[in-house]
Backbone bond lengths (Angstrom), bond angles and torsions (degrees), N, CA, C in turn:
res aa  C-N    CA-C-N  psi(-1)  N-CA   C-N-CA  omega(-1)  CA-C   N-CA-C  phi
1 X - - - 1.459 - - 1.523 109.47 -
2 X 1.580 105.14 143.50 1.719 96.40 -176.18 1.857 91.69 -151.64
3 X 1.059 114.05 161.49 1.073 151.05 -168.25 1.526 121.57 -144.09
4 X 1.523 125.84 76.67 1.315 126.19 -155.13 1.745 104.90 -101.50
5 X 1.281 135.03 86.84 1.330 111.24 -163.34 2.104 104.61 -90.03
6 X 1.495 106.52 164.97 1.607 97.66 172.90 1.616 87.26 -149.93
7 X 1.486 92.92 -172.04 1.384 116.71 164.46 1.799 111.53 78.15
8 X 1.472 97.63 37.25 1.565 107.34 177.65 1.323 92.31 -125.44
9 X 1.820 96.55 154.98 1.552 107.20 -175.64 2.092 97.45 -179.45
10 X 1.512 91.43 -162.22 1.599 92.95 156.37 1.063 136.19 -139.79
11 X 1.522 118.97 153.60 1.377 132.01 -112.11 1.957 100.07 -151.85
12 X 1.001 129.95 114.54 1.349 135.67 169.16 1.264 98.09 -39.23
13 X 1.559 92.93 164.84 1.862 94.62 166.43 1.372 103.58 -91.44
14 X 1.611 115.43 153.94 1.471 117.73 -159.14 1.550 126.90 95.27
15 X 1.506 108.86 -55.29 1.046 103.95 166.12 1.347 145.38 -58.12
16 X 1.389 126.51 -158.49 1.841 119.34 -173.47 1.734 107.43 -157.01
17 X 1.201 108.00 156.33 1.155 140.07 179.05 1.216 137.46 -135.18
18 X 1.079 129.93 147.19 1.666 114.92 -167.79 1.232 103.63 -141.52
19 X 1.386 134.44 91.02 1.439 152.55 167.25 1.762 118.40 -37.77
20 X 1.204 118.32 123.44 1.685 98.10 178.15 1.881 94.97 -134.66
21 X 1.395 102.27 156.18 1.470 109.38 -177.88 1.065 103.46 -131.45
22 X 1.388 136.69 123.27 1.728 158.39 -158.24 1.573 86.23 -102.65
23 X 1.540 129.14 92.28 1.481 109.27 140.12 1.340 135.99 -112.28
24 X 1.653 118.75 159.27 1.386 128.07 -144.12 1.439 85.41 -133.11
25 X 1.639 112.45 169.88 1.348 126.56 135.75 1.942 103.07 85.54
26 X 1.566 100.77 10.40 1.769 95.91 -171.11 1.766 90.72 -152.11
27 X 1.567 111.43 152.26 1.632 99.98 161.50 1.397 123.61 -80.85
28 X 1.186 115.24 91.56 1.836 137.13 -167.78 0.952 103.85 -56.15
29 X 1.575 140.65 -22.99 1.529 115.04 -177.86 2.046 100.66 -110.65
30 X 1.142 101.26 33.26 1.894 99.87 156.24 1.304 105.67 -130.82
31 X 1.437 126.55 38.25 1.432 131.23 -168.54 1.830 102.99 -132.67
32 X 0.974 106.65 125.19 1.597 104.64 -177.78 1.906 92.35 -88.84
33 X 1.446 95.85 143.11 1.678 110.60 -156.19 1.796 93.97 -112.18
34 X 1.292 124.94 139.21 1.083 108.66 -177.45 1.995 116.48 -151.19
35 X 0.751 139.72 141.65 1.423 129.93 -157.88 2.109 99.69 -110.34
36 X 1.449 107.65 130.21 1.329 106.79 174.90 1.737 104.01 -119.13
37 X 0.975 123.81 -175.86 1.355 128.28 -177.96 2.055 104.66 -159.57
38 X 1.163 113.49 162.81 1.572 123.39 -151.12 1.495 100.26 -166.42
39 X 1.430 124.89 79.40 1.445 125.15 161.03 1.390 108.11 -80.82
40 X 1.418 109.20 156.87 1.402 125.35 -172.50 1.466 99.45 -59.29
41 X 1.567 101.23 134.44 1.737 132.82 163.92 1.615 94.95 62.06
42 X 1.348 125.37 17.56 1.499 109.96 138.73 1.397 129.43 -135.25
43 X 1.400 125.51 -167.91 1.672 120.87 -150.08 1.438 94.64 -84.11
44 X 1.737 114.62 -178.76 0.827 101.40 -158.85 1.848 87.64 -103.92
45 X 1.531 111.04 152.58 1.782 113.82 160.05 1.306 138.82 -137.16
46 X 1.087 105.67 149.37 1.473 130.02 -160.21 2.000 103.12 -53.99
47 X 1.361 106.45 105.52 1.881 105.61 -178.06 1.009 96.22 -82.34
48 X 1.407 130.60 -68.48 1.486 118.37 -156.75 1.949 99.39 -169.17
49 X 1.582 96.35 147.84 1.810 101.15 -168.84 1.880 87.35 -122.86
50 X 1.650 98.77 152.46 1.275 108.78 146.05 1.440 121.25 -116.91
51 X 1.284 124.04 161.93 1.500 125.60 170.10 1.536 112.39 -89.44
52 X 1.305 95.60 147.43 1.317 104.42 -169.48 1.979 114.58 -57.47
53 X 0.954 102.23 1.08 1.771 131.36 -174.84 1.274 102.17 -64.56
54 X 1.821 107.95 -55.10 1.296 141.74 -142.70 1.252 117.34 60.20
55 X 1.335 131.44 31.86 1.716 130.47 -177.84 1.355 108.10 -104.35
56 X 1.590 88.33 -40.41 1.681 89.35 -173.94 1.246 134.56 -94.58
57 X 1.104 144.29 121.87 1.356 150.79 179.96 1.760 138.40 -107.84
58 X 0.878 124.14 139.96 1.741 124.11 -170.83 1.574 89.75 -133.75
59 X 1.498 117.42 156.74 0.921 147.50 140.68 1.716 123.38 -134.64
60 X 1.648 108.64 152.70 1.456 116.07 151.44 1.546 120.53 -54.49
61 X 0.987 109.98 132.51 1.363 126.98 168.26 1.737 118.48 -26.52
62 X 1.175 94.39 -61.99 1.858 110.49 171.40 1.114 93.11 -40.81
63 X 1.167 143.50 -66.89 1.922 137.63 -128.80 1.442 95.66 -115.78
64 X 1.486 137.12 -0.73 1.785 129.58 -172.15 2.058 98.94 -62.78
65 X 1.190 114.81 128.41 1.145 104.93 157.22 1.688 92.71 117.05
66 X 1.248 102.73 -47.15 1.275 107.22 -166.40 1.653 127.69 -88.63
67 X 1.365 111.65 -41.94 1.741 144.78 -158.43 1.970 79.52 -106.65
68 X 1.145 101.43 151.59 1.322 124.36 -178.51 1.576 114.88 -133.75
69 X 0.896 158.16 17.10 1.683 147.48 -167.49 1.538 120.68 -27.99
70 X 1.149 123.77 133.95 1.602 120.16 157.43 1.388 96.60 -165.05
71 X 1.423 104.62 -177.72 1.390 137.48 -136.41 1.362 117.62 -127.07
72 X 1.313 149.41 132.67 1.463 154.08 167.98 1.772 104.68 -134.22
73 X 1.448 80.48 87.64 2.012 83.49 162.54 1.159 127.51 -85.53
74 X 1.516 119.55 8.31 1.410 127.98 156.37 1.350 117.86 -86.33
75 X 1.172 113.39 -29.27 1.681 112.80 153.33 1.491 122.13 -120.52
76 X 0.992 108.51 29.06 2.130 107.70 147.51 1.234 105.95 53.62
77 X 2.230 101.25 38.23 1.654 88.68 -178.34 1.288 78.52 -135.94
78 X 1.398 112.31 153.81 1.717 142.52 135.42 1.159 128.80 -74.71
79 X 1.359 119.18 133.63 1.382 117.63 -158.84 1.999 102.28 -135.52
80 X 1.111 116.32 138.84 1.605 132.49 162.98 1.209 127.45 -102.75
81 X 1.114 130.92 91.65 1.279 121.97 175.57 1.666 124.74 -96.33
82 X 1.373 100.33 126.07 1.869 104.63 -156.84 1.477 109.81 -121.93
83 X 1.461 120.71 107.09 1.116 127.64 -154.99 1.917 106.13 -134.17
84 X 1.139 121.22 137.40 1.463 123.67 -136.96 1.798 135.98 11.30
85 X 1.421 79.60 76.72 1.214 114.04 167.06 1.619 108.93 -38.13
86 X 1.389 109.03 127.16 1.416 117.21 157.85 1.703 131.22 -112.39
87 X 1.052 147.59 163.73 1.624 130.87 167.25 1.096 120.57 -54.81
88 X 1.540 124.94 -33.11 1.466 121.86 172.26 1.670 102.28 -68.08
89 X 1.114 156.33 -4.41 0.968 131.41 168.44 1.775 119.47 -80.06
90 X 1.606 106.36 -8.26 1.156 115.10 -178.87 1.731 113.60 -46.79
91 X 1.473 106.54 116.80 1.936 104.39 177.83 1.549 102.85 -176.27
92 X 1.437 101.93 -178.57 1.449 105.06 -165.79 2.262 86.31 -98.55
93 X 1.340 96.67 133.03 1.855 109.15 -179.74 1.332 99.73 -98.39
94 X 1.278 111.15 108.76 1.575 119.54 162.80 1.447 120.97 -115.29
95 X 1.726 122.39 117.01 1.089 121.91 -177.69 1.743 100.22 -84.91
96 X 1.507 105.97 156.25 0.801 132.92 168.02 1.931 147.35 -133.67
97 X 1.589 112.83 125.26 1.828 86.59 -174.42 1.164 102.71 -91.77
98 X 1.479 98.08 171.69 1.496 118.04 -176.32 1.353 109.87 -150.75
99 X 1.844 110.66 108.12 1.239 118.43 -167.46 1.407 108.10 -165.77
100 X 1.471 119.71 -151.40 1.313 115.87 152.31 1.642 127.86 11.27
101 X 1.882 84.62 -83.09 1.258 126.88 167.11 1.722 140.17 -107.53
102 X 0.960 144.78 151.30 1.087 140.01 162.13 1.532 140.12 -80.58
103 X 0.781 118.82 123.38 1.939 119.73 -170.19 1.499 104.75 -143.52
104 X 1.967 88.22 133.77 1.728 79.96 172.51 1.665 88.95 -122.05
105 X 1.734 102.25 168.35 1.565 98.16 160.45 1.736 126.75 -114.05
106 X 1.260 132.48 -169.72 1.186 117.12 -131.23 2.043 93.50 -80.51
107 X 1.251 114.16 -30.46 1.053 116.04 170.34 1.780 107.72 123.05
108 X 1.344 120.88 158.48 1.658 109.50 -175.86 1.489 96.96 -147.12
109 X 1.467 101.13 130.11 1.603 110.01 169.84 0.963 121.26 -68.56
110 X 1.488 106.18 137.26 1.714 123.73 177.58 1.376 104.71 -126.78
111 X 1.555 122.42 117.76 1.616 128.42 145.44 1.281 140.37 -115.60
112 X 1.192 101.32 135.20 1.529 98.36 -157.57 1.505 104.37 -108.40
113 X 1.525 121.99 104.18 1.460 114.99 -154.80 1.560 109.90 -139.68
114 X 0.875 121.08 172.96 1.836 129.65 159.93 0.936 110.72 -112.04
């Protein structure tokens, strides 16, 4: 099982990014797909989940409006889409499934800086 995430880096404030997670090794479209985030010296929290449906969606409060998530079960990827970016969003993005079983992947830096 793998969980490959990319498409983190740094990023002005304002700007956007669009996170994608390659998973292997599980049946990915009966797995609800979900994105967490982990800034330095605090816990880690829950950004935003899809259902394994792909209809349904949640986000945190912080990111509504802004962060986008969806789904390609023809290619076994999860996707973030992050659009006016602020510095507080600066953290390490780890997707994760949620099913059966649990899997996270290794995680991808995001800074959002001047």
């Amino acid at each position: 099982v793998q969980l490959v995430e990319s498409g983190g880096g740094l990023v002005q404030p304002g700007g956007s990014l669009r996170l994608s997670c390659a998973a292997s090794g599980f049946t990915f479209s009966s797995y609800d797909m979900s994105w967490y985030r982990q800034a330095a010296r605090k816990g880690r929290e829950l950004v935003a989940v899809i259902f394994s449906g792909g209809r349904s969606t949640n986000y945190v409060d912080s990111v509504k409006g802004r962060f986008t998530i969806s789904r390609d079960n023809a290619k076994n990827t999860v996707y973030l889409q992050m659009n006016s970016l602020k510095p507080e969003d600066t953290a390490v993005y780890y997707c994760k499934a949620n099913g059966q079983y649990f899997y996270w992947g290794q995680g991808t830096q995001v800074t959002v800086s001047s």
